[in-house]
GUVEX-767267 format. One record per residue: residue in three letters; x, y, z of N, C-alpha, C in turn. Coordinates in steps of 0.1 Angstrom, whole numbers, plus 2048, in hexadecimal, padded with zeros to 3 digits. Layout:
N
ALAXYZXYZXYZ
...
% end
This chain:
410
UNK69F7C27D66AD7C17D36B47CE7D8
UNK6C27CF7E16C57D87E46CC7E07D8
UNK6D07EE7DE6DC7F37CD6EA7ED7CC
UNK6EC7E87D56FC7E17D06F67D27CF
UNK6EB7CD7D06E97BF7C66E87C37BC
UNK6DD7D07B86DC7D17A96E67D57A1
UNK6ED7DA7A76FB7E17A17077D679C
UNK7037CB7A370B7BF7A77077B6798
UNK6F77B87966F27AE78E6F37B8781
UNK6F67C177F6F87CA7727087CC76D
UNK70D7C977A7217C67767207B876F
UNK7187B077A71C7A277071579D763
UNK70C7A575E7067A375370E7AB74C
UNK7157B774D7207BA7457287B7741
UNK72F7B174F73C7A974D73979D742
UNK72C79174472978673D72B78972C
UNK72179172B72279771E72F79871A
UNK7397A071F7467A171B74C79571A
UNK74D78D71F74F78071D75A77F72B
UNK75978373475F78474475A77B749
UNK75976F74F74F76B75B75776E766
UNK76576D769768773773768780778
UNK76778677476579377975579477C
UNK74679077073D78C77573B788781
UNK74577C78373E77579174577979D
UNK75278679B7597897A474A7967AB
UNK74679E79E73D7A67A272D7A37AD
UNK7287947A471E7907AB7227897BA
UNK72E7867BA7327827CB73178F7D2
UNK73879A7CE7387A77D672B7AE7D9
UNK7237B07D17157B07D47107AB7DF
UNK71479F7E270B7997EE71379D7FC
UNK71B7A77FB7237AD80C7307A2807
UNK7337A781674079F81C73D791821
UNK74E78D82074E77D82474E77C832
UNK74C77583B74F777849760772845
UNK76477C85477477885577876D856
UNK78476785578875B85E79175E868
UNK79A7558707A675787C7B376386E
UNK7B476E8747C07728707CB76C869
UNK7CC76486F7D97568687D775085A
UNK7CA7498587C774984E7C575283E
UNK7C275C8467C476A8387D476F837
UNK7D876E8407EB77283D7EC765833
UNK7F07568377EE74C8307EA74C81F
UNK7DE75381F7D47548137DA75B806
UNK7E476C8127E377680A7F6775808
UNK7FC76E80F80B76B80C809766800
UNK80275580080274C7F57FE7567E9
UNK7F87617ED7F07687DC80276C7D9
UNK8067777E280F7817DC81B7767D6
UNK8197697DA82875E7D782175D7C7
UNK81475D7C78117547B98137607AF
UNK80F76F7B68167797AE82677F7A9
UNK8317757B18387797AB8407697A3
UNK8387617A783B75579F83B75678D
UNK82F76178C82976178182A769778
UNK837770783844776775850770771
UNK85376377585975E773865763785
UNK85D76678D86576D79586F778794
UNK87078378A87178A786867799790
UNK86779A79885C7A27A084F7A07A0
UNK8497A67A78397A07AA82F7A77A2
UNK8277A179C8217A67948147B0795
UNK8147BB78E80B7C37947FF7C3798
UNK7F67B97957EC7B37987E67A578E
UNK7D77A27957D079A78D7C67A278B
UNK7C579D7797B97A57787AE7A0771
UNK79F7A277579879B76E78F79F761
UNK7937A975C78F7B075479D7B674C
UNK79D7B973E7A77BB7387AF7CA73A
UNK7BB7C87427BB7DA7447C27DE73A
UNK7BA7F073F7BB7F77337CA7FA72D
UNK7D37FB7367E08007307E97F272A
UNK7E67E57337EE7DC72C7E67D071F
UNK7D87D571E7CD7CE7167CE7C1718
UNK7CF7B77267CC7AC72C7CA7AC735
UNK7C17A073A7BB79C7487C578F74D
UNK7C878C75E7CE7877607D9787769
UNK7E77807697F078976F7F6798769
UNK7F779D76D7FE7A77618097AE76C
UNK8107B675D8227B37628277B7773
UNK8357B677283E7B977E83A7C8785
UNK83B7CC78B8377DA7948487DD79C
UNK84F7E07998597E779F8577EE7AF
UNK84F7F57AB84A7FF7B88467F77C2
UNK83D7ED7C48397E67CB8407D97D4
UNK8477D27C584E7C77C58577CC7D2
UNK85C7DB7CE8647E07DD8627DF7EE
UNK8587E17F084E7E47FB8437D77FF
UNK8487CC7F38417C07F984F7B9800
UNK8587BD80086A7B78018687B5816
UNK8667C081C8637BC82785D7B682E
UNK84D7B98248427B082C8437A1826
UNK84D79D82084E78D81B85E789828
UNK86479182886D78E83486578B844
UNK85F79984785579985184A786854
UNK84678684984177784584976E845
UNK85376D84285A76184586075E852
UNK86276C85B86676986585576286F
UNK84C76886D84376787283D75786E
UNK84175086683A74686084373A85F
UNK84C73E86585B73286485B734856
UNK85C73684885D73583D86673A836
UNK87873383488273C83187E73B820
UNK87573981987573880E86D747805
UNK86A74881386275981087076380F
UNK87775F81A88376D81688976780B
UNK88A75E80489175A7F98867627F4
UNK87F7627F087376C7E387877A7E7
UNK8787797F787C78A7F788978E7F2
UNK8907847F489F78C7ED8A178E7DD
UNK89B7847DA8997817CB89378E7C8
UNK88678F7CE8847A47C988C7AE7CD
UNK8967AB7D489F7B87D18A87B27CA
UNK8B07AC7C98B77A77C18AF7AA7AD
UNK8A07AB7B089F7AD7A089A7BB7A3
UNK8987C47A98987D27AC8A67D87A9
UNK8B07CF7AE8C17DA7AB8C17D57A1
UNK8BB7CA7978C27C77898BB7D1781
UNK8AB7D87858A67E577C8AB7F3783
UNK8B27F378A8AF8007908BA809787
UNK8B38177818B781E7778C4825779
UNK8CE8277748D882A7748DD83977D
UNK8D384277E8D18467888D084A793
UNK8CC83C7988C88377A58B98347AC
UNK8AD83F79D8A183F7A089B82A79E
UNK89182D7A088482079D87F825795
UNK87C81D78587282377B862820781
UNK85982877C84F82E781844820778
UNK83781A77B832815774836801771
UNK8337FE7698387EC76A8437EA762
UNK84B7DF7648517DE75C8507E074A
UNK8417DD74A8407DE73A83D7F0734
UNK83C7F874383E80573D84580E738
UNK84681472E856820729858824736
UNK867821739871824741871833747
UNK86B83674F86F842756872843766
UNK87A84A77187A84C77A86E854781
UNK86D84C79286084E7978658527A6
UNK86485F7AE86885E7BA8608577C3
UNK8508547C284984C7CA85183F7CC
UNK84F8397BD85482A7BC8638267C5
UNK86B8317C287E8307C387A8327D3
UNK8748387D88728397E986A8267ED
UNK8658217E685C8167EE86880B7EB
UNK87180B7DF87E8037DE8858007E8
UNK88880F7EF8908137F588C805805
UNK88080480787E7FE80F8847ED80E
UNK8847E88018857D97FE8917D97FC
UNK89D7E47FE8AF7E37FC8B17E480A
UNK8AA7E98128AE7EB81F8AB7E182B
UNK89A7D68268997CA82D8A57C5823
UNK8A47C281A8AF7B88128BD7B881B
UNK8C47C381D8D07C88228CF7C0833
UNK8C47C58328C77C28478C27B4844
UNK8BA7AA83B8B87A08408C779583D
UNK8D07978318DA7928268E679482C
UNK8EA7A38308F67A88328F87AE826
UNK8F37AD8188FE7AF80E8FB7BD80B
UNK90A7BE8079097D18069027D67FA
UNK8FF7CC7EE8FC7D27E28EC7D97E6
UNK8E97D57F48DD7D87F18D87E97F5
UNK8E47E77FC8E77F78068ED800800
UNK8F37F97F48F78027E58F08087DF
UNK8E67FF7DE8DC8037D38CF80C7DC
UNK8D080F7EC8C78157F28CB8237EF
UNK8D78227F48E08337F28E18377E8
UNK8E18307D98DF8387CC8CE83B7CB
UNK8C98357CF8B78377CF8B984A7D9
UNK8BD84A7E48BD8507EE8C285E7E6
UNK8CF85E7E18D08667DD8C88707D2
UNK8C48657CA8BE86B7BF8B18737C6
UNK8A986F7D089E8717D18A18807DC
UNK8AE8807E28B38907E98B58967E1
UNK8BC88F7D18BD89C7C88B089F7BF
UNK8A88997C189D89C7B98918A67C0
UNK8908A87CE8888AF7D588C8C07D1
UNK87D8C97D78808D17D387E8D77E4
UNK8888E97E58848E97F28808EA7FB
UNK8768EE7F68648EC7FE8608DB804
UNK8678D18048658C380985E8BC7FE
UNK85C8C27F08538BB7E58578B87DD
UNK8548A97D885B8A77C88538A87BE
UNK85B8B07B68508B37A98558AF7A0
UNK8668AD7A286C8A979486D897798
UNK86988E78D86988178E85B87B796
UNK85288379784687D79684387478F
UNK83786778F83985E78982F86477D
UNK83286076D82886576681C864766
UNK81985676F80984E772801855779
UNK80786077F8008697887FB878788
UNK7F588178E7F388E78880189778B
UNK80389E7868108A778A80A8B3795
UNK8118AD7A280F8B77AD81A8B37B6
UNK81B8BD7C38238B77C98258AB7D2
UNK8168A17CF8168957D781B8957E5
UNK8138967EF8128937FA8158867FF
UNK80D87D7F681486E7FD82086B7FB
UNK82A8757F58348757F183E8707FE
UNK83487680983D87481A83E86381D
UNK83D85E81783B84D81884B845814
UNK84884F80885D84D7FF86385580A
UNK86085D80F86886781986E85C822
UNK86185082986384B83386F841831
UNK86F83C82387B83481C88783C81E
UNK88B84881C893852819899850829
UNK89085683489485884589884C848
UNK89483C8478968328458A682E844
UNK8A882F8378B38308308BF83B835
UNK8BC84883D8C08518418C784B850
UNK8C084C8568C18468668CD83B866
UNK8C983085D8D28228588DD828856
UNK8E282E8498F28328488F283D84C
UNK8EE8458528F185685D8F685E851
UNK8EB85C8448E88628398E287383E
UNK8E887D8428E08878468D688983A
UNK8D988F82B8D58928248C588D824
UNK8C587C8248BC8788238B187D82B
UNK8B887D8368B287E8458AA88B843
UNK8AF8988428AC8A383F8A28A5835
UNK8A389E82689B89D82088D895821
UNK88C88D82988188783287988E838
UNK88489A83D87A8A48488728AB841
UNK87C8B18368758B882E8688BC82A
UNK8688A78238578A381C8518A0829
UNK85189E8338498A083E8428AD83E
UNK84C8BA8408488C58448418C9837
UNK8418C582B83A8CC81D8298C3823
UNK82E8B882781B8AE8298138B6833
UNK81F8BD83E81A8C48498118D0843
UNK81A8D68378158E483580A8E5829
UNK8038D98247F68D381D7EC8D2828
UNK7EF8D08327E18C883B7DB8D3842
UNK7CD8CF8447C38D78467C48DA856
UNK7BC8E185B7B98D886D7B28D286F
UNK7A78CA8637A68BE86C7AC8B3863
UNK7B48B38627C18A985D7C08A0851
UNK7BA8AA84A7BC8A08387C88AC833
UNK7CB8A58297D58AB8207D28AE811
UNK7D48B880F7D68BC8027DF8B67F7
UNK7DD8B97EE7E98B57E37F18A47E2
UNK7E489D7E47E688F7EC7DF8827E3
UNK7E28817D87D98797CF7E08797C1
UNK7DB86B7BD7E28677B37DC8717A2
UNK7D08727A67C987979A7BD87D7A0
UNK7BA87F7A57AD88D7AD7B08927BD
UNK7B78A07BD7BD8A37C47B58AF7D2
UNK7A78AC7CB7988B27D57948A77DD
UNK7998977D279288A7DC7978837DE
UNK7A38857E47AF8797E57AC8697EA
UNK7B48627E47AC8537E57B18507F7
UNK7AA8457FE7B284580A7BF83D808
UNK7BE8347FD7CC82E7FB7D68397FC
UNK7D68497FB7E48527FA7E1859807
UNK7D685C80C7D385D8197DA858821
UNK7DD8478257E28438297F3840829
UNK7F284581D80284581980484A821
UNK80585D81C809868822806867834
UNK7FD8628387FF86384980985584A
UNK80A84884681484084B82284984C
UNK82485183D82E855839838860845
UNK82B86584482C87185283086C861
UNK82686485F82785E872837855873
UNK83984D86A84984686A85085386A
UNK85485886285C86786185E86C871
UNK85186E87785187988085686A88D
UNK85586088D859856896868855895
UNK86985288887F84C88788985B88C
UNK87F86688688987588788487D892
UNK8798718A087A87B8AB8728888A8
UNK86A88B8A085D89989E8508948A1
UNK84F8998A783F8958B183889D8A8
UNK83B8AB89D8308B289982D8A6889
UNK83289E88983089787F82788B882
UNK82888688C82287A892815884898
UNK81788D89C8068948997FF897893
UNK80189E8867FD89C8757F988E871
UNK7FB8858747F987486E7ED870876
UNK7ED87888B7E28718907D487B88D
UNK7D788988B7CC88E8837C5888876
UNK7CD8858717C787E8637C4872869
UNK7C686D86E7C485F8717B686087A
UNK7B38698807A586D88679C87087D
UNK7A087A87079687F865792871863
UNK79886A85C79585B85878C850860
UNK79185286E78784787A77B84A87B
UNK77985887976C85E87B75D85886E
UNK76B85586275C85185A75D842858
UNK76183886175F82C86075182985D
UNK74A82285673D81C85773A811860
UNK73081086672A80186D7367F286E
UNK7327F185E7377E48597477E8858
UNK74B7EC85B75C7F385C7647F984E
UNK7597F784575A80183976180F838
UNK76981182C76C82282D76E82181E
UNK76583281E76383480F771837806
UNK7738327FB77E8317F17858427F1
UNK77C84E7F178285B7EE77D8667FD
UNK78086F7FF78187680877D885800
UNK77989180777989E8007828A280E
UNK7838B380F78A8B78137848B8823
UNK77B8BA82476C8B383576D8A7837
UNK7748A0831774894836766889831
UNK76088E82975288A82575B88181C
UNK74F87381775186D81375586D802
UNK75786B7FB7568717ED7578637E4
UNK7548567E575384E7DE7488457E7
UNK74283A7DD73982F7E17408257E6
UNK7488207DF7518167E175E8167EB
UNK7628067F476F8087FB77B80C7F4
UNK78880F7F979880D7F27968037FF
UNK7967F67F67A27E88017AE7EC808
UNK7B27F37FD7C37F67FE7C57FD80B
UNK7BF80880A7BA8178157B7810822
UNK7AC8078217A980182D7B67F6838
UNK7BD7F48307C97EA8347D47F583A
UNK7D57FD8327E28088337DD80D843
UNK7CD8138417CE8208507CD81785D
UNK7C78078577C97FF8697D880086C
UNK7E07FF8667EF8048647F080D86F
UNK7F18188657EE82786F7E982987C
UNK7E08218807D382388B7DD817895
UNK7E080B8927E380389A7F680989F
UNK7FD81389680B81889A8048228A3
UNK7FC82B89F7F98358AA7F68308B6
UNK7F08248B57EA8228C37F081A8C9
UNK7FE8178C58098118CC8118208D7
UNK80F8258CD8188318D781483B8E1
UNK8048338E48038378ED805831900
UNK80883990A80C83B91780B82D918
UNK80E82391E80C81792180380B918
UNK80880E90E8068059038107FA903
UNK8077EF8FF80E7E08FE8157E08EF
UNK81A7D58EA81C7CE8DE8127C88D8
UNK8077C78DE7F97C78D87F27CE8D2
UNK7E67CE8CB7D97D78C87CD7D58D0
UNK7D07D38D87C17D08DE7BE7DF8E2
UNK7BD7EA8E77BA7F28ED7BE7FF8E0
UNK7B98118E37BF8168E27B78208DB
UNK7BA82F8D67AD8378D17A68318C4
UNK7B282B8BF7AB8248AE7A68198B1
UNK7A580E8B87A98068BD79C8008B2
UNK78E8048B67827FB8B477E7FF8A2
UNK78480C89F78480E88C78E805887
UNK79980688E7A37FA8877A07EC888
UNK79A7E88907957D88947897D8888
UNK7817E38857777E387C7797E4870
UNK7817EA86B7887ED85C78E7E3857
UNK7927DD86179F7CF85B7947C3859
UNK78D7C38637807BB8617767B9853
UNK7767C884E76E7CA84277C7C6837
UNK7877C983A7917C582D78C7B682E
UNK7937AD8397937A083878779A82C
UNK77B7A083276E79D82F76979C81E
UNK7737A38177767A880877B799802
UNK78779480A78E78D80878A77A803
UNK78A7747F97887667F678F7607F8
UNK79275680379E75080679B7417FE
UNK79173D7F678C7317F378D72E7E5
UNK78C73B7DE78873F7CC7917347C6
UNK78E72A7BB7947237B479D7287AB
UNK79C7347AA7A773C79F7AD73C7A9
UNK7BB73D7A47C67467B07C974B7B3
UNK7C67527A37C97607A47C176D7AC
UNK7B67667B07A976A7B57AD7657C4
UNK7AE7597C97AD7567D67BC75B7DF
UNK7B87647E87BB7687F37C57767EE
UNK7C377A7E17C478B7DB7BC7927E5
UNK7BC7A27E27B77AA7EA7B67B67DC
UNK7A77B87D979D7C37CF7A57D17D5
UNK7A87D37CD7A87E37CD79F7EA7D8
UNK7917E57D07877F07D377D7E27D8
UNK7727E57E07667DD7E47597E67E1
UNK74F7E37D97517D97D675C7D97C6
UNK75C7CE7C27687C97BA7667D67AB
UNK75F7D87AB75B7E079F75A7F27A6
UNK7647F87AD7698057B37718087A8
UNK7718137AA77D8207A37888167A5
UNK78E8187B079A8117B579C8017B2
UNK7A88027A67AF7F07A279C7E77A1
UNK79A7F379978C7ED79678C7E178D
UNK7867D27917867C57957997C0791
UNK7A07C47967AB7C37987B17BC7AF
UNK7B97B07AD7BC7B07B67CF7B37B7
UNK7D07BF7C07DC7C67BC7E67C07CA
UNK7F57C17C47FB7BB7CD7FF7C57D9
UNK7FD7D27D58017DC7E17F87D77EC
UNK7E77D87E87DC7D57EF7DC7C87F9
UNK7E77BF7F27EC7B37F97F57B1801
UNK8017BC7FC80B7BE80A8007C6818
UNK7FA7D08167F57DB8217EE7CF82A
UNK7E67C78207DF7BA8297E67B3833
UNK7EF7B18297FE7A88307FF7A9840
UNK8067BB83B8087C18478057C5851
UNK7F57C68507EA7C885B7E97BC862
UNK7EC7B285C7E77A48637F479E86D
UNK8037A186780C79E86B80F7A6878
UNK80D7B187680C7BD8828087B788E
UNK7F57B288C7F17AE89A7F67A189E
UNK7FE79489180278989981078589D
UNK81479589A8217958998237A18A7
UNK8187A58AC81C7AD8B98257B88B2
UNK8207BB8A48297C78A281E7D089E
UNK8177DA8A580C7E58A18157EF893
UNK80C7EF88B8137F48818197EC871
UNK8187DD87581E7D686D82F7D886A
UNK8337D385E8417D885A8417E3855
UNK8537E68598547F585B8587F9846
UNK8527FA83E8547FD8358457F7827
% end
């Protein structure tokens, strides 16, 4: 028996006992490897239908933060569990993106309906509260930056101004909250360690976004900022410091990948090449430790060594991202991926996400979700299928059938 069968057959005797079978049988399926892929179309298909059933199942009220199969700790149920603000934002264009791609105007109807219930919570300040809806109410600059994305597809897909309203009170708040080293320290989200968050350059990209759009200098400026603070973390061979949600020696690649998308959009909309340099350095640290099977390990140390057993799903979705925009921009590059320096780690990574994926599972909540972590029992949205993990999917898939390297732009 290998050690991830036995490991596999000691989760599900745990889980049984507990009185789980799903989580049991999610564990004993992951044990035995990956699923083979199918045609790309069918997992967009798979993973749309999940994130619809996820926001169905708030009553439409935003998408809910995941499924889970084990009772989590903070809301003491397994299941759907509540709305996700932060996310619900940043799933707003990749459900537009999908509908244009899929003939399906019933997707931008979901999409507007989440900004439309994003400006009915957004704090009188102008921030995004940090956490789910069922958490005490606090402002989050990560969160109010990924918003920022789902008022601005909303705006350009609708026309309506409320939504361009409600960008520029986000905008603001998040210029007045930086400090001026390019770091926010004040309005960190509480769920996180207090530093100056490097992935922070992700909300940045919402901010330049938003900047560029109404010839917001401020914004603009403050964009450059948290670029130049991501710049002045990173090593030479291109990891970053100060870059993780709670271990800041082993950053997960889910913030990894933040912080270089974050960086590389920044240094693209505002014209700074030293920024779109910083994003392909990291983006190299990362190609270098692909495994075989197109695997990449869940945590990183500051070498680039691996520092966990287990995948981030999430991480793996995010840097084909990264890998497939960089290798658009280069010298005679198509609208395609077929070629390019990332070319054959991104065709492999996306390969191993797909591979995670059940497009068949009789739960629903289970079929065509996307695990945190592989196998299902990781550090990361451990046996949790999370809906961020399901936009990044989204987007990787929509990117290559959509001839857009990179996916959607938010």
């Amino acid at each position: 028996m290998t050690a991830l069968r036995t490991r596999a057959a000691l989760e599900a005797l745990r889980w049984r006992l507990k009185g789980a079978p799903a989580a049991a049988a999610a564990a004993w399926r992951d044990g035995g490897g990956l699923r083979p892929p199918r045609e790309l179309a069918s997992h967009l298909l798979a993973t749309v239908g999940w994130i619809e059933r996820a926001h169905d199942a708030t009553g439409r009220k935003g998408v809910a933060r995941s499924y889970a199969l084990v009772p989590h700790r903070r809301y003491a149920r397994r299941g759907w569990l509540p709305a996700y603000p932060e996310t619900t934002g940043y799933l707003i264009p990749t459900l537009l993106t999908a509908a244009r791609h899929l003939g399906r105007e019933e997707l931008a109807r979901r999409a507007l309906e989440m900004a439309e219930w994003e400006a009915e919570i957004q704090l009188e300040s102008g921030a995004v509260r940090g956490g789910t809806i069922e958490d005490e109410v606090s402002p989050a600059v990560f969160n109010t930056g990924q918003v920022l994305f789902g008022w601005l597809a909303a705006e350009s897909e609708s026309g309506d101004a409320r939504f361009a309203a409600c960008a520029a009170r986000a905008a603001q708040w998040l210029v007045d909250a930086q400090d001026p080293d390019g770091a926010w320290r004040r309005g960190a989200s509480k769920f996180a360690a207090a530093n100056g968050h490097v992935y922070n350059a992700r909300a940045a990209w919402g901010l330049a976004l938003h900047g560029t759009r109404a010839r917001d200098a401020a914004a603009i400026e403050a964009a450059r900022r948290a670029a130049g603070f991501a710049l002045a973390q990173q090593r030479e061979n291109g990891w970053y410091a100060e870059n993780c949600l709670d271990d800041a020696q082993h950053p997960l690649l889910h913030t990894i990948a933040y912080a270089a998308q974050g960086v590389l959009e920044i240094g693209l909309l505002l014209g700074e090449p030293r920024f779109v340099e910083s994003a392909r350095r990291a983006a190299r640290g990362v190609a270098a430790r692909v495994d075989a099977d197109g695997a990449l390990p869940g945590r990183f140390d500051c070498e680039w060594r691996p520092a966990a057993e287990w995948s981030c799903v999430t991480g793996e979705a995010q840097m084909t991202l990264v890998w497939d925009r960089l290798d658009a921009l280069a010298p005679g590059a198509t609208t395609s991926t077929g070629g390019g320096e990332f070319a054959t780690v991104s065709a492999a990574v996306l390969r191993h996400a797909l591979g995670t994926q059940d497009l068949d599972h009789r739960d629903l909540g289970v079929r065509g979700g996307v695990a945190g972590s592989f196998p299902i029992w990781g550090d990361y949205g451990r046996y949790e299928y999370l809906n961020w993990a399901a936009k990044f999917l989204a987007d990787s898939i929509l990117g290559r059938l959509a001839h857009e390297p990179g996916g959607t732009r938010g």
